[in-house]
N, C-alpha and C positions, 0 to 999 in steps of 0.2 A: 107319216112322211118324215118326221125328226127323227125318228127314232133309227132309222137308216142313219142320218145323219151324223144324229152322235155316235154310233157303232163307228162308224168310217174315222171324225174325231180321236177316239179314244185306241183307235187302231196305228193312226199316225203315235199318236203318245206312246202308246206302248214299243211300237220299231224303234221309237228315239231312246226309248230308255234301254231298248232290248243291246243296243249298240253301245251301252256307254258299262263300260268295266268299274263298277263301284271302289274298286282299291285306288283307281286313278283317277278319280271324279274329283275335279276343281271346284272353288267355290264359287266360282262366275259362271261353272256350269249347273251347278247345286242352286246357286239363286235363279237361274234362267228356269229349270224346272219346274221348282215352287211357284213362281210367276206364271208359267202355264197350267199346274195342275189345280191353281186358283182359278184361275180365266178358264178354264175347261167344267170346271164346277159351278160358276157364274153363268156362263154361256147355256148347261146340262139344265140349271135352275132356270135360266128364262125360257128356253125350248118346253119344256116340259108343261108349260103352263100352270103348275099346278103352286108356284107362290105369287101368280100377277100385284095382289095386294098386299103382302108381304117384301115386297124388296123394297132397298134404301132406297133413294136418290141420288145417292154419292157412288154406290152398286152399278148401276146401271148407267151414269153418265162414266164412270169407267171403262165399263162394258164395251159401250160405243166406240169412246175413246181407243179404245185396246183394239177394235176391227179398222181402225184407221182414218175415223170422220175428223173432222178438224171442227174444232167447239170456238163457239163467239159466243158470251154473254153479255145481254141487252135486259139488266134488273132483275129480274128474276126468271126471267127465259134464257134455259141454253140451247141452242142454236148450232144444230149439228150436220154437217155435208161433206163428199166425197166426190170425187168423181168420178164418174160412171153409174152414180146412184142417181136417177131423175127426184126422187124423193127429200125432202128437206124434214129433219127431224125437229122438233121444237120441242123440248121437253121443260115442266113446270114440277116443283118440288108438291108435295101435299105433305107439309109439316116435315119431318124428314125421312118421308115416304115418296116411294115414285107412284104416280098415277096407274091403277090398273090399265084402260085401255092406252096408254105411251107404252105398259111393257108391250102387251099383245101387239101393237106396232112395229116396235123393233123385233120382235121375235116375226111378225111377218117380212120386213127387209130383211133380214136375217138368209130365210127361208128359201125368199123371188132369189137373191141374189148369191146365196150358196157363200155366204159370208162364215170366216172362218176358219175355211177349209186349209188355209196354206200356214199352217204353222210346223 
């Protein structure tokens, strides 16, 4: 099922880039890029499943960040919502590891809600 998704992803990316004339590429469009070909590789890595125990915590509260939730920290819970998302995300550091089952979570909100897609 992601794997459509990221195709569709990296197809958007590619039209944006396919439009943009490298001899006249500004740096505000040059850093917007890099900013999503990060977030696109970030995103590609939590879909995929295959680093759950392997990402930061600082990775992933980005992550979130970057699809639009609005973050509250209460100690060491950060505390992530949106709306239209009936889900409330609670995410906890493990050392400066994100929790395996918090990624599998957000890569399933991800998923339900086709999170992503408008960049």
């Amino acid at each position: 099922m992601f794997r459509g998704y990221l195709e569709t992803l990296y197809l958007q990316k590619s039209d944006l880039l396919a439009n943009i004339q490298y001899s006249s590429i500004s740096a505000e469009i040059f850093i917007v890029l890099v900013k999503m070909s990060k977030f696109l590789k970030l995103l590609s890595k939590v879909l995929s499943g295959t680093a759950d125990s392997n990402l930061s915590f600082d990775e992933l509260c980005r992550l979130v960040s970057n699809l639009g939730f609005e973050e509250r920290i209460r100690g060491s819970h950060h505390i992530f919502s949106k709306e239209g998302i009936e889900e409330i995300v609670n995410l906890q550091p493990q050392g400066n590891k994100a929790k395996p089952y918090q990624v599998k979570q957000i890569r399933n909100i991800i998923l339900k809600y086709k999170l992503g897609n408008n960049l």
